[in-house]
Residue, then its C-alpha position, 0 to 999 in steps of 0.5 A: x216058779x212065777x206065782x199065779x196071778x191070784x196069789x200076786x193079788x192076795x201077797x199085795x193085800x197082806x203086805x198092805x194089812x202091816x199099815x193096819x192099826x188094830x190090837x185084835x186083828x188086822x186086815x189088807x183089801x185090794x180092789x182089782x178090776x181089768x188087771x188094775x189094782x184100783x184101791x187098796x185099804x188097811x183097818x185103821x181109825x178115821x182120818x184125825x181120830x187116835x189109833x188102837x195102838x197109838x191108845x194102847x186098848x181095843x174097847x172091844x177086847x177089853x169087853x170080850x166082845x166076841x168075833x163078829x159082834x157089836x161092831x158099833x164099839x170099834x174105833x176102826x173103819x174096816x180094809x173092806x170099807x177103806x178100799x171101797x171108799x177110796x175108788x170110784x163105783x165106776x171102777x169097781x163094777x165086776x171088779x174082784x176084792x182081794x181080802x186076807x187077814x192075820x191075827x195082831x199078836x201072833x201073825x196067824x191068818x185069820x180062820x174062816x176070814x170073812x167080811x162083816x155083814x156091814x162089808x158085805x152091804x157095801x161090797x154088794x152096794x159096790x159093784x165088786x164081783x168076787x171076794x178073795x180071801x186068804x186062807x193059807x199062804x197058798x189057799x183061798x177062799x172064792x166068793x160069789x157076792x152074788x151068793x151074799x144077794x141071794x143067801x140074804x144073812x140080815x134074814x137069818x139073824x146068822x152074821x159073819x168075820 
């Protein structure tokens, strides 16, 4: 049985998610346009800069800083923020970002996995069309980015990941 073209794209992204760097959670994105896959990005400190686990801490987990919350102190740029750096805006309007996410100790994917709310500024700012997210080895989540336009978060105070 050939698997659907969604879950193709998604296999990708979590095969790219095993180059990331973090101890609390990683993540693979794939940008796809046209059928063309035009970037891919893990979670993983900035060029030069020491990785959580060549350092062997995560300041946020040592904090217990909860989900979502003070991203400021993480050493990581997000897979969000890697893919779309990474290509061009011209390639990535209407373009589709294939997002899943899996817990660094145990494997498990990530519950209710969404883009931060500094992700979703720049997927906005991007151009991409739609975020795929991966619930299950075979279930998904499909955003609208449209919907993050319209339901503008920075205005409830409510932030997301």
């Amino acid at each position: 049985m050939r698997t659907d073209k969604i879950n193709y794209y998604l296999d990708i992204a979590e095969t790219v998610l095993e180059r990331g760097t973090c101890l609390r959670r990683n993540y693979g994105a794939i940008i796809v346009n046209n059928d063309q896959i035009i970037s891919t990005g893990y979670v993983g400190a900035p060029r030069g800069r020491k990785n959580c686990i060549d350092m062997g801490i995560c300041v946020r987990e040592s904090l217990k800083v909860p989900r979502g919350e003070r991203y400021e102190l993480c050493r990581s740029v997000h897979a969000e923020q890697n893919a779309i750096i990474h290509a061009s805006r011209d390639s990535m309007i209407g373009a589709t970002l294939y997002l899943v996410g899996k817990d660094a100790k145990t494997g498990a994917y990530v519950e209710n996995a969404s883009a931060c709310s500094m992700c979703k500024r720049m997927i906005i700012n991007a151009g991409i069309e739609k975020v795929i997210i991966r619930n299950s080895k075979n279930k998904y989540t499909v955003v609208n980015v449209q919907d993050w336009i319209d339901n503008d978060e920075s205005l409830e105070g409510s932030f997301g990941y």
